[in-house]
BASE-893581 format. One line per 3 residues: number of its first residue (from 1); their letters; for each residue x, y, z of N, C-alpha, C. Coordinates in steps of 0.001 Angstrom, whole numbers, m for minus. Example, Ala and Ser with C-alpha at 12.3 -4.5 7.8 and 13.67 -1.06 7.14 Angstrom:
2
1 = AS = 13190 m5690 7800 12300 m4500 7800 13200 m3300 7800  12850 m2250 7080 13670 m1060 7140 12900 30 7870
This chain:
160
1 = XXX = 861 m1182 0 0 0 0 896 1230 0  728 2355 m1176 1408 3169 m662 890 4593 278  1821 5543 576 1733 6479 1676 230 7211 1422
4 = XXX = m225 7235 218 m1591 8009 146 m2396 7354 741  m2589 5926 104 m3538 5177 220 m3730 4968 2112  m2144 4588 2592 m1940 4808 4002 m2713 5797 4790
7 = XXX = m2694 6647 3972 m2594 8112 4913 m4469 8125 4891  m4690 8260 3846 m6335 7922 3469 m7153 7067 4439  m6720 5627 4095 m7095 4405 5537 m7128 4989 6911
10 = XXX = m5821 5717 7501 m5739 6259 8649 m6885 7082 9143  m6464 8338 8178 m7649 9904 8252 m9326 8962 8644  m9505 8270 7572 m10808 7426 7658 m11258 6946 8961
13 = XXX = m9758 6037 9557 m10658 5699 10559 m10325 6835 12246  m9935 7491 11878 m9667 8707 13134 m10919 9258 13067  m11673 10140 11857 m12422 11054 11459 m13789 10459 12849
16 = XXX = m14571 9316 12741 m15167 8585 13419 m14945 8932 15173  m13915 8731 15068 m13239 8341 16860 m12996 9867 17346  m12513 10749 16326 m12948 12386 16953 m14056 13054 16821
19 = XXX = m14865 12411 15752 m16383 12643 16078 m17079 12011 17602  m16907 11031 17892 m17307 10535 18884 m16687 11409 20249  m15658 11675 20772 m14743 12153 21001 m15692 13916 21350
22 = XXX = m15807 14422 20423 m16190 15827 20732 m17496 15656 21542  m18534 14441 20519 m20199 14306 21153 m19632 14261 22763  m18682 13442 23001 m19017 12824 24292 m18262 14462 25680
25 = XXX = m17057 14808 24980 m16979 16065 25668 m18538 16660 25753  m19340 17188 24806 m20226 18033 25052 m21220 16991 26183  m21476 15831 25636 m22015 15061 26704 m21543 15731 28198
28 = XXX = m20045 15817 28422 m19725 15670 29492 m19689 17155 29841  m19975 18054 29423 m20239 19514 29521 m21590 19736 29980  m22748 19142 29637 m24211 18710 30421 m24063 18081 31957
31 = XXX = m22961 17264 32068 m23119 16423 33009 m22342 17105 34226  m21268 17894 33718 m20892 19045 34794 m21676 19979 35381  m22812 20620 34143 m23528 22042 34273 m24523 21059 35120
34 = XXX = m24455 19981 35216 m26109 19286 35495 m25479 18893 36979  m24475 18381 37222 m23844 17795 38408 m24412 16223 38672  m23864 15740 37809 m24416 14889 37413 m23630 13135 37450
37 = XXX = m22963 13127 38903 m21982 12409 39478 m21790 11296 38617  m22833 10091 38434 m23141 8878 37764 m22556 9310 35956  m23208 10092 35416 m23356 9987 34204 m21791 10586 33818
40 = XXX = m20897 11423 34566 m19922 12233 34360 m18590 10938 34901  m18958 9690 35482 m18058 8839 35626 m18262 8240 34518  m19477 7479 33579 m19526 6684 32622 m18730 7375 31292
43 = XXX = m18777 8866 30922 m18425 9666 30383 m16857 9362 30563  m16412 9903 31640 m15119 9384 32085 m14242 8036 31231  m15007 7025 31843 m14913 5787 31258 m14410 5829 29553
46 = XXX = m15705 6211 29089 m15616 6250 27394 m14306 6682 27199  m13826 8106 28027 m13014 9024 27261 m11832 8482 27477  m11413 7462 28414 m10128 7098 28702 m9923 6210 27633
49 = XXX = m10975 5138 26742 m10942 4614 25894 m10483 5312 24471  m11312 6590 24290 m11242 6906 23102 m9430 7742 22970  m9153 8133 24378 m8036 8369 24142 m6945 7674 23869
52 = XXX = m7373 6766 24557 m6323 5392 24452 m6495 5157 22373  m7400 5270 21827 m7456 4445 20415 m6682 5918 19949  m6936 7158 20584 m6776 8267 19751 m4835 8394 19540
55 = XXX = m4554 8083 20766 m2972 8394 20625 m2293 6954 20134  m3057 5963 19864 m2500 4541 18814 m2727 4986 17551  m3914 6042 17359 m3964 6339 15764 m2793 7441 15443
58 = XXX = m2109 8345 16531 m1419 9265 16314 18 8722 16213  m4 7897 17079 1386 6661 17064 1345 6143 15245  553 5762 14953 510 5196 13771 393 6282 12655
61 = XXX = m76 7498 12303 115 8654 12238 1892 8881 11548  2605 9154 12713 3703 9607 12830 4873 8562 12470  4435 6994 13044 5161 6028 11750 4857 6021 10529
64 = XXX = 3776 6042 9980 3866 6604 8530 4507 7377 7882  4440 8349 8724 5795 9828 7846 7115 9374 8473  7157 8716 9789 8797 9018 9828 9168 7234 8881
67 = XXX = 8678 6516 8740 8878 5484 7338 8832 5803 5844  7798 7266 5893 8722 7958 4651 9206 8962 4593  9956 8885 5955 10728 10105 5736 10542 11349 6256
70 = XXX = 9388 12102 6276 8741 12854 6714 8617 13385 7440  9284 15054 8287 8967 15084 9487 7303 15556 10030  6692 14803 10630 5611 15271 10710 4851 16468 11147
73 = XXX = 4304 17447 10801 3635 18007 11689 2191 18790 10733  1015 19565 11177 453 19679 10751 599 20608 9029  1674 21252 9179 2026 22161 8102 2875 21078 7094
76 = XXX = 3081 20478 7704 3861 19140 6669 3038 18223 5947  1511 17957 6648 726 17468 5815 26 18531 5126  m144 19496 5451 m939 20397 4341 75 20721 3025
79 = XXX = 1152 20476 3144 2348 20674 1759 2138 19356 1317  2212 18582 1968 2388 16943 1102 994 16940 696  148 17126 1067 m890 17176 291 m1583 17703 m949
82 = XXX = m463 18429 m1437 m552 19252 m2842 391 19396 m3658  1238 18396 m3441 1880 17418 m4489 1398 16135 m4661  66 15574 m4583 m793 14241 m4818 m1621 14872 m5887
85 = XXX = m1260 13585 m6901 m2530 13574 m7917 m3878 13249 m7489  m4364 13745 m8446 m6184 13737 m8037 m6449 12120 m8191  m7785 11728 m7741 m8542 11994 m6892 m7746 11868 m4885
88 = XXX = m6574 11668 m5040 m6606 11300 m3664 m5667 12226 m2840  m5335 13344 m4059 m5490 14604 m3203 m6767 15336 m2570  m7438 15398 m3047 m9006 15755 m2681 m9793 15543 m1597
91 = XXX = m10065 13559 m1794 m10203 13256 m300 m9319 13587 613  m7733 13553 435 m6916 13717 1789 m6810 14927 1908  m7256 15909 1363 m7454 17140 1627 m8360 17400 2860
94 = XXX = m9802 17016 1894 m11017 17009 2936 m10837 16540 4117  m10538 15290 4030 m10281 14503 5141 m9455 14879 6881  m8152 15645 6090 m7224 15961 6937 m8232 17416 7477
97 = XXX = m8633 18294 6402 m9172 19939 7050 m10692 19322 7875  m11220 18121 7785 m11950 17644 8824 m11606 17274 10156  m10406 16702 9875 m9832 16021 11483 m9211 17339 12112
100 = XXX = m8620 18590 11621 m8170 19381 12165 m9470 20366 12151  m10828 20143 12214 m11508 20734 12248 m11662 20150 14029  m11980 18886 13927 m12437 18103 15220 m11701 18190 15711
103 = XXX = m10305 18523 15650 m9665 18433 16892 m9325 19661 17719  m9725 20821 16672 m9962 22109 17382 m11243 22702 17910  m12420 21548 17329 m13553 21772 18265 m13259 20972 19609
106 = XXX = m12471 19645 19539 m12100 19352 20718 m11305 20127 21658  m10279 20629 21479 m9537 21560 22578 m10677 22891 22545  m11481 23195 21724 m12181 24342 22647 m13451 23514 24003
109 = XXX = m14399 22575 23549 m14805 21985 24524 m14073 21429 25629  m12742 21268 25330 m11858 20597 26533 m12010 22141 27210  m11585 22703 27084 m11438 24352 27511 m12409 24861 28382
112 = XXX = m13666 24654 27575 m14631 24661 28546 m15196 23886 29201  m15103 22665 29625 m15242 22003 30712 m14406 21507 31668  m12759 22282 31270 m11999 22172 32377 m12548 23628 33106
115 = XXX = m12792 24820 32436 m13616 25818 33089 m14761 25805 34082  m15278 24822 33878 m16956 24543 34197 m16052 23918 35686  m15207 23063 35420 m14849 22594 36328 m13721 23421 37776
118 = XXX = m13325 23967 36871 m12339 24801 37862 m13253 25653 38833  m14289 26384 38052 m15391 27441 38713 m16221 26520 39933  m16540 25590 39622 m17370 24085 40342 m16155 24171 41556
121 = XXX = m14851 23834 41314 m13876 23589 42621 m13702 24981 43493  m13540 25838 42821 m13136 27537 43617 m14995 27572 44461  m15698 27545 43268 m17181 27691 44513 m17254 26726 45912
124 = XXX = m16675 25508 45487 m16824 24391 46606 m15980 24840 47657  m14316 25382 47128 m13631 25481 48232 m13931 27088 49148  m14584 28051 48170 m15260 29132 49322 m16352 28771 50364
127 = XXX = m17487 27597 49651 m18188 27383 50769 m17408 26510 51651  m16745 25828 51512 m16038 25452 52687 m15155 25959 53634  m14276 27230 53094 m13872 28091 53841 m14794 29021 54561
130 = XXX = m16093 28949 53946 m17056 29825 54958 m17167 29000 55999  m18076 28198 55664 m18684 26899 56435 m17561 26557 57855  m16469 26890 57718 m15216 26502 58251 m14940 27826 59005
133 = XXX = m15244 28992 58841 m15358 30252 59362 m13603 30886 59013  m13207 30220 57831 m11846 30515 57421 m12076 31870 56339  m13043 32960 56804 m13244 34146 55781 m13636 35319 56453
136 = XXX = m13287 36358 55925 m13844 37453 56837 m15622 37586 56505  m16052 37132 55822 m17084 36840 55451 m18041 36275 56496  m17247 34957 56878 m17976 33910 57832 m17724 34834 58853
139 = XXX = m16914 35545 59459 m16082 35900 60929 m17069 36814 61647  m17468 35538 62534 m18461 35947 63712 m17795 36194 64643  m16525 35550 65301 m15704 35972 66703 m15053 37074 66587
142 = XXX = m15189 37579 67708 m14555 38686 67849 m13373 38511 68813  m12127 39120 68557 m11396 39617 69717 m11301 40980 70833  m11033 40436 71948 m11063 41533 72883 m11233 43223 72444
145 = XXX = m10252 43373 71445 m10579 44502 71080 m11356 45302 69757  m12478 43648 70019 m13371 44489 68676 m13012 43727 66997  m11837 43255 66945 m11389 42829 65878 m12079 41760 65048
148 = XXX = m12399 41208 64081 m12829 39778 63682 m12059 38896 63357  m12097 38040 64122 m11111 36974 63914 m11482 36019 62962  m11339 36173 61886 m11394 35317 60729 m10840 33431 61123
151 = XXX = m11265 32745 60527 m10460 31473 61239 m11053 31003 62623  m11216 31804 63348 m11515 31194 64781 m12616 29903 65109  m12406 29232 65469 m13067 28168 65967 m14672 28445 66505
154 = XXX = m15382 27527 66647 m16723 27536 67736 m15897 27813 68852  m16634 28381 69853 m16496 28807 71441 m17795 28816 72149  m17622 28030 73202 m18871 27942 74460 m19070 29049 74758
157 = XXX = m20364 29176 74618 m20908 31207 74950 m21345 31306 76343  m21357 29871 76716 m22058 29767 78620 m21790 28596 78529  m21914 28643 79864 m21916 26957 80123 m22999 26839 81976
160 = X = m23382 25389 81920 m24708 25965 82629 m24114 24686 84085
């Protein structure tokens, strides 16, 4: 088989696995906004899979070009791609400005649901620093001279 035909087979079966891949980020962008413990582990699950097939297709990817030679990178396939005769410049055209379509809708959904998530941890850890009376916010005790003691513990107000 040669490198087109290679490269073609490959694109083909990635195109699939980063489609799946984005659905399931946005899946998992519902399941954050939703809090949605159960469904955001099964999600989980999938994605460790699809990553796992995603970086064997990129492994396989990058032996292709460095077996011909090739140093790989995205600007290296958009040149090799327009020195191929037709028809299988065309598809690997399409093909490739598809997968680099999906994979930049993927890093923006990654983006935003490591967001969704970071905002989810900073809210959790203020209510717990309230809750904890670790804020000037929470700070009901006072010291002797009036001050608020942020941090301070419960204290027995009487005792009987």
């Amino acid at each position: 088989m040669n490198f087109a035909l290679s490269l073609l087979h490959l694109l083909s079966r990635q195109l699939p696995v980063y489609t799946r891949f984005l659905a399931l980020l946005r899946e998992e962008q519902a399941t954050l906004a939703q809090a949605q413990p159960e469904a955001l582990e099964n999600c989980t699950a999938e994605r460790g899979r699809l990553v796992a097939t995603l970086e064997a297709q990129d492994q396989e990817l990058r032996t292709l070009f460095a077996n011909a030679k090739i140093t790989f990178s995205a600007h290296a396939v958009t040149q090799l791609l327009t020195t191929l005769a037709e028809p299988q410049r065309s598809q690997l055209t399409q093909q490739w400005r598809q997968v680099l379509s999906l994979v930049g809708a993927c890093n923006r959904q990654n983006a935003i649901n490591s967001k969704i998530v970071d905002t989810r941890r900073k809210h959790t850890e203020r209510v717990l620093r309230i809750l904890m009376g670790q804020t000037t916010l929470a700070g009901s005790t006072y010291a002797a001279d009036g001050r608020v003691q942020p941090g301070a513990t419960s204290a027995e107000l009487a005792t009987v």
